[in-house]
N, C-alpha and C positions, 0 to 999 in steps of 0.2 A: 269258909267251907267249900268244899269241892262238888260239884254236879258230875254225875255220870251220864252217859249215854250209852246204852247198852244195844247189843246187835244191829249197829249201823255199818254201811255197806262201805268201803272205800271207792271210789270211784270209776277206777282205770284197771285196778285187781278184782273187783266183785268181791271180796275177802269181808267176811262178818267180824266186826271186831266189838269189844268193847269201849269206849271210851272216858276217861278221867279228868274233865277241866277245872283246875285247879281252884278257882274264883274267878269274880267280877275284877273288870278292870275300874279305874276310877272313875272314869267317864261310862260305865256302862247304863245301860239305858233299853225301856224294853216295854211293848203294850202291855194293856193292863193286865192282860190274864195270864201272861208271865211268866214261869217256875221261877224258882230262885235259889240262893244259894241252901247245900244239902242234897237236890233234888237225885233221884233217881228215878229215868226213864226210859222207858221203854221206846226206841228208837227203830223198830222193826219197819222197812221199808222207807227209810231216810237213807241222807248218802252223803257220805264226806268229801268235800273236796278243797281241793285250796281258794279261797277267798278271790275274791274278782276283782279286778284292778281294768282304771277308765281312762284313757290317756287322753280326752277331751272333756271338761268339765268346765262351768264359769261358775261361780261362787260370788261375783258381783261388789267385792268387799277387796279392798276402798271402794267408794264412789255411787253405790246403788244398791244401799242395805235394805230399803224397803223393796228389793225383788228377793233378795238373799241374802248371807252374811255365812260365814266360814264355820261359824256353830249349827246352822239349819242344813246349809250344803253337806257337813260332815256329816249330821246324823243321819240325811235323808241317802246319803253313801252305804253307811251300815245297816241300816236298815232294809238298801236292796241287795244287799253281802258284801255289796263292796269293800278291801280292806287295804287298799291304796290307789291316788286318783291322781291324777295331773292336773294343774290350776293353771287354766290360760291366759295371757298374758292382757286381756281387753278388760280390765281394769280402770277404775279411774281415780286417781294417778296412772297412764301403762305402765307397766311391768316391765321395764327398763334400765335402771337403774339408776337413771337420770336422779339430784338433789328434786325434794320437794321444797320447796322454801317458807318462811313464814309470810312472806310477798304473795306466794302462793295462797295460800289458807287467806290471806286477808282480801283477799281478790274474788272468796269465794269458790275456786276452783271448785269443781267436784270432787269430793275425797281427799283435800289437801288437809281441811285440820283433821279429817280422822288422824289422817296418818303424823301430822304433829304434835298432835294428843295426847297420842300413845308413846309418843316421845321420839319417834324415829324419822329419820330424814330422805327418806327413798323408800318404795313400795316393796323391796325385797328385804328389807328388814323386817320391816311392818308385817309380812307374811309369816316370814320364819319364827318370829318371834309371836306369832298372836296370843297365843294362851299363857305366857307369860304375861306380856301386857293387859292381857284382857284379863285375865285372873279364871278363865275357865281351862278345862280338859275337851279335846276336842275328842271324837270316836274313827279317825280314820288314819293312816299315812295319808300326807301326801306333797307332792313332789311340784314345782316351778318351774312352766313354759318363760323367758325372757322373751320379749319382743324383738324382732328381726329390725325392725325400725326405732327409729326415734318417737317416741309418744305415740306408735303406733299410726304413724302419717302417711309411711308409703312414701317421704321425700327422701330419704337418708337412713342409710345404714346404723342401727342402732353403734355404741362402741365401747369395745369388750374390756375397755377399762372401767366401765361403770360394773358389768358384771361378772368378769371371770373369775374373779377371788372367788363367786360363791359356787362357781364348778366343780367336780369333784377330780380330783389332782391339778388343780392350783393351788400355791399358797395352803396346802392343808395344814403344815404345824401352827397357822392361825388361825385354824376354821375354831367356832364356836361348837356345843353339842345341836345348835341349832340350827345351824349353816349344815353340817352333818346329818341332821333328821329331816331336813326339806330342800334338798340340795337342785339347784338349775340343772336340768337331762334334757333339753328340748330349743331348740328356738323355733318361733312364729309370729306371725302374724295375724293368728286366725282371727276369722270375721273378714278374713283380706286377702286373697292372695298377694304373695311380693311384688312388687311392681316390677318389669323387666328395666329401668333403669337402674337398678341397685341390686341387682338379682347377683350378679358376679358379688358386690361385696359383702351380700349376706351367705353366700357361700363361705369365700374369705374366713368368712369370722365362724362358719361353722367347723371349717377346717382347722383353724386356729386353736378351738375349742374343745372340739373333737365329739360335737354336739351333731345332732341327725336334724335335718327341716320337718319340720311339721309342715306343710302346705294345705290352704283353705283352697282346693284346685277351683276357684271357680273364680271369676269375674264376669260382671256383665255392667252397665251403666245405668242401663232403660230396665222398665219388668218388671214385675211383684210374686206371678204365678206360672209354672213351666206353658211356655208356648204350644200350643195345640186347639183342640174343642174345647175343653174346660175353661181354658180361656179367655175364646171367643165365646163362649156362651156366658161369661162373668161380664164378658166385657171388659176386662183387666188388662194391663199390658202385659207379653210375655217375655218368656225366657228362653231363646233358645238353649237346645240342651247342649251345642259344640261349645255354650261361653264354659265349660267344665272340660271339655277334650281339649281344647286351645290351652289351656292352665296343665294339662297331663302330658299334653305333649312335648310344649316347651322346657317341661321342668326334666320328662325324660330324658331329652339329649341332655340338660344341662349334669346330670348326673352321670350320663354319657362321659362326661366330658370333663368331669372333675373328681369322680370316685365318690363325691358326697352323698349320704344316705337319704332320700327323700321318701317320706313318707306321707303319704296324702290321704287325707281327713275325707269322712259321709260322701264318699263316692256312690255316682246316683244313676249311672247311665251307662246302657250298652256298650255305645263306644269305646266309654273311657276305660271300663275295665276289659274291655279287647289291646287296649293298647296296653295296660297295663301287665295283660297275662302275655304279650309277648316281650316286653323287658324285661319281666321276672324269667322267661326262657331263654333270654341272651346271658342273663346271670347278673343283670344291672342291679347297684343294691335300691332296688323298690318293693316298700311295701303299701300297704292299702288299709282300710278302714271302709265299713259302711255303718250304718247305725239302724235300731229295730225299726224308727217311721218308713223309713226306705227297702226294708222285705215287707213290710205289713200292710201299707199302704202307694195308693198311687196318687194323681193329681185326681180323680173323680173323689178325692177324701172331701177335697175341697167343697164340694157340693153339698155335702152331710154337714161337715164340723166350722165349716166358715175360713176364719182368719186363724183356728185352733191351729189347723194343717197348714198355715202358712212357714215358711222356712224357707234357710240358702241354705247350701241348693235346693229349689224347689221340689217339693212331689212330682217325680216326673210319672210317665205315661205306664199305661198297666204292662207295656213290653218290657221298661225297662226294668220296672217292679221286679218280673220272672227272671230277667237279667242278673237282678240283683242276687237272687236264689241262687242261681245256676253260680254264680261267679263264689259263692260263699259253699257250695257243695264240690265246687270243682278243684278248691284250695286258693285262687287266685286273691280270694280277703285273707288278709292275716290276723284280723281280729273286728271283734265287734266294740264300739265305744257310742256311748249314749250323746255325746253334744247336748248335755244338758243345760238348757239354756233358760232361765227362771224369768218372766215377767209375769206385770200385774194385770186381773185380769181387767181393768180399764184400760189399760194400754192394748191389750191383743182386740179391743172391741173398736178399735177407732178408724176398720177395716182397710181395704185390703193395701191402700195405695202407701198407707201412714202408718200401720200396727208393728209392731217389731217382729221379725224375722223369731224362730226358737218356738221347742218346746221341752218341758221337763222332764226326764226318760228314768232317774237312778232305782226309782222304786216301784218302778213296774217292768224293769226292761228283759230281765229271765223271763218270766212269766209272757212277756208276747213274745221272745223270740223262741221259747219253747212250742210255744202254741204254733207258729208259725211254720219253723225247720224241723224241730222232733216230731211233732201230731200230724204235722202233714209228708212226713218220711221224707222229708231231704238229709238230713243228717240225723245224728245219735246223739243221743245224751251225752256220749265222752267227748264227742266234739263239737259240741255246746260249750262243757267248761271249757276246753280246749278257747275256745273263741274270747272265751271273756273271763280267764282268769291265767294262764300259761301262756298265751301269746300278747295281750297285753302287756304283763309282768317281763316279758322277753323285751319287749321293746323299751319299755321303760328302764331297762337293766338289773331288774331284782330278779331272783332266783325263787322262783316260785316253790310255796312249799310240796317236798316230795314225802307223802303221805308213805307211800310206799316205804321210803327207808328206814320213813320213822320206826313204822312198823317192825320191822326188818333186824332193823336195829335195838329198840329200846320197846317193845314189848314185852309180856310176860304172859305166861298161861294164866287164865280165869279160873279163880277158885272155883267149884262148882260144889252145893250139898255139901255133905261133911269133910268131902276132900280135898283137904288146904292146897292141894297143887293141880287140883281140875281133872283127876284122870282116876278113872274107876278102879277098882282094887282089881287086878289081873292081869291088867293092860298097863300099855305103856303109850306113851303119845307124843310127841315133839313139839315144837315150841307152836306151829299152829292148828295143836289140838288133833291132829291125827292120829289113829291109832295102826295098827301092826298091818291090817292088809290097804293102807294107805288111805282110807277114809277117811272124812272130818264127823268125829263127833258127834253130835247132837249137844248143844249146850256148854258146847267150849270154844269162846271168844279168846283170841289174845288179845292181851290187856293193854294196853297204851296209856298210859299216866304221863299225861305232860310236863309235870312237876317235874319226872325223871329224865328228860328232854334235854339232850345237851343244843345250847344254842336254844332254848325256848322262849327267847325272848324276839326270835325273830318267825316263831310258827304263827302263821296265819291260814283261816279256815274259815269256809261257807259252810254250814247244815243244810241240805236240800230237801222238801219233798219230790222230787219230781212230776210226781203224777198227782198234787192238787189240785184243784180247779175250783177256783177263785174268781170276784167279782172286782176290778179294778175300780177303788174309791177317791178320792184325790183328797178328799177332804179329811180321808185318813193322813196323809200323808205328812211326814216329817219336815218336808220341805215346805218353805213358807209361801211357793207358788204353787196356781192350779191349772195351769195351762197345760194341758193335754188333751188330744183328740182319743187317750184311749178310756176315758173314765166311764163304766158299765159295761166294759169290754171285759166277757168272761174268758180268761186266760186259764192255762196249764201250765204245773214247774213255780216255786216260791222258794224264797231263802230264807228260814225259819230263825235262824242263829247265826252269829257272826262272831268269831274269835280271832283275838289281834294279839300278838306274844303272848299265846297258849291262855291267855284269860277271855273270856267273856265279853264281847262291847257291847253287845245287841241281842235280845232274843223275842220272840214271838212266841216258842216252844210251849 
């Protein structure tokens, strides 16, 4: 049976429509208070947009299922709208596509017999195929970072005969339907920047590929917590903030210098996004990322929430905080992505020197970066989703869904009362309910039934409140970690509903 939503808002048109979702998908999934299939609701002050896509994510799976696993990370995806994610390559087995051997698994490895269990001999099978093997429905897209290196060491150039088959225009009259549903768009290293002796040949291979870098811009050796007062008052060692300008600058020339597209991850710091917005004014192809802990908070978090706030790159200083604003209003971020990074909370307690870097972001992260840039008037609602659902999707290379066309295209006048065609006896109205001196109606939505959706297997859509305000719980939370420093944090902006080819994944509604 089909759910309606009725007078919800398009996003980027302001345009009142009706809405028609066909059903659940097979994986869908939804708290307890629910609607379900049948329903009709009243949607008056919600707002449709295309579904949010996270081009930094760890899922943890091989190698560290008791932090995550690809069934908790997926749900806790659609659950915060997400409806495609990038899985990074710091896995264990890495994400290389190096053989796992049964030598492996008998030695213990971390994640070796998962992955020979399940029958497969490398980690990028092991992904693409999970819910096959696993025998579950997972509730997300999503898409394969390969690693820049070998096992992820930083000594040697990964090599692209382990993964270019599963690129997309290689070898495709042999792709699987599943090599085609979770296809490698990415290489990195993240958790690492590239080391500069292999930095040419993981270019090389991205050129080869025709693959863009993700870069982790940051190294340092020594440090746990950005260099400053907070530090010295922890007593912890620090971080300076150049180990992150050093990684921006270097990789700028080298993009300079090779045409390769570098895109670099939770940029955190004044500087680096000064350098950044002047290659983006040279025309170099760089883009950026920063992530919601890095507008929301500084390194004084640290003092509140402990090792919560601990991360690479660290919380830096309340300058660079407003930095970070300024640079995501001024256009210089090309999108927002959560670096959700899932650990237990014994592990983030075994403070500052020893706890693991990360925090988990997918299901709270509208909600604080609306609080943060719309409530505090640095940017809009539209470019909001703009940040976390259209420029992500751009970089990823998916085509985001355009609501507007749909519309445009495959709607239909709203019946309205007794009038099977929605238009009062006298008048006459056009397809978006207008009548003769060019006015909208009262009570005529056009209809969008996504069943009648050509291509509805690839519309994807977030339900917004925008203006709820909300108590962030962790222990709500779909994800099987609880590390976050925002838990009691009353936010604004929630993703109510999530639909992945015009069906239903998720709903709260």
């Amino acid at each position: 049976m089909s759910i309606t939503l009725r007078n919800i808002k398009v996003w980027n048109t302001g345009e009142i429509i009706d809405l028609v979702v066909p059903g659940l998908a097979d994986a869908y999934f939804a708290d307890t208070d629910a609607v379900h299939d049948g329903a009709d609701i009243d949607a008056t002050g919600l707002t449709l947009a295309p579904g949010f896509a996270d081009p930094h994510v760890h899922f943890r799976d091989p190698g560290q299922t008791y932090k995550e696993s690809m069934v908790s990370g997926c749900r806790a995806s659609a659950s915060g709208g997400y409806t495609n994610v990038l899985i990074m390559p710091n896995t264990l087995p890495a994400l290389d596509g190096q053989p796992v051997t049964e030598e492996d698994a008998a030695a213990d490895k971390p994640g070796a017999r998962e992955v020979r269990d399940a029958g497969f001999s490398n980690v990028i099978d092991f992904l693409q195929q999970y819910d096959a093997a696993h025998d579950v429905k997972l509730p997300v897209r999503y898409d394969l970072c390969v690693c820049a290196s070998k096992d992820r060491a930083g000594l040697e150039a990964s090599d692209t005969a382990d993964w270019l088959r599963y690129v997309p225009g290689f070898e495709d009259d042999a792709k699987t339907a599943a090599m085609n549903e979770h296809p490698i768009t990415a290489i990195s290293d993240d958790g690492s920047a590239v080391p500069e002796p292999i930095l040419d040949d993981v270019l090389a291979n991205a050129k080869a590929s025709g693959l863009y870098l993700i870069e982790h811009c940051e190294h340092h050796d020594t440090g746990a917590v950005n260099e400053g007062p907070v530090s010295r008052k922890l007593d912890v060692p620090g971080i300076p903030e150049d180990t992150e300008l050093k990684i921006v600058a270097r990789d700028i020339e080298a993009a300079r210098r090779t045409g390769i597209h570098v895109h670099f991850q939770h940029v955190s710091t004044a500087i680096s996004f000064e350098a950044i917005r002047k290659a983006k004014a040279e025309g170099l192809p760089i883009t950026c990322e920063t992530a919601p802990h890095y507008l929301a908070l500084s390194d004084e978090a640290l003092l509140e929430y402990g090792t919560l706030a601990k991360m690479n790159p660290p919380l830096r200083s309340e300058e660079d905080r407003k930095a970070t604003i300024a640079a995501i209003a001024d256009g210089t971020v090309d999108l927002l992505a959560t670096d959700h990074a899932p650990h237990t909370m014994e592990e983030k307690e075994l403070g500052f020197l020893k706890a693991p870097n990360g925090i988990i972001g997918l299901e709270c992260a509208y909600g604080v970066c609306h609080k943060v840039l719309v409530d505090g008037g640095f940017i809009s609602d539209e470019r909001l989703i703009e940040l976390m659902s259209v420029g992500p999707d751009e970089l990823l290379g998916h085509e985001p869904t355009d609501i507007a066309v749909l519309v445009e295209d495959f709607a239909e006048p709203a019946p309205t009362g007794d009038d099977p065609d929605g238009v009062i006896a006298g008048e006459t109205a056009d397809a978006a309910g207008r009548v003769a001196d060019g006015s909208k109606r009262e009570g005529v939505n056009r209809l969008l039934d996504l069943s009648n959706v050509e291509g509805a297997e690839s519309v994807d859509l977030v339900v917004l409140n925008t203006g709820e305000e909300w108590t962030v719980d962790p222990e709500a939370f779909h994800s099987k970690a609880r590390n976050t420093p925002f838990g009691g944090w009353k936010v604004t902006g929630r993703p109510l509903a999530t639909i992945i080819g015009s069906q239903f994944m998720f709903s709260r509604l």
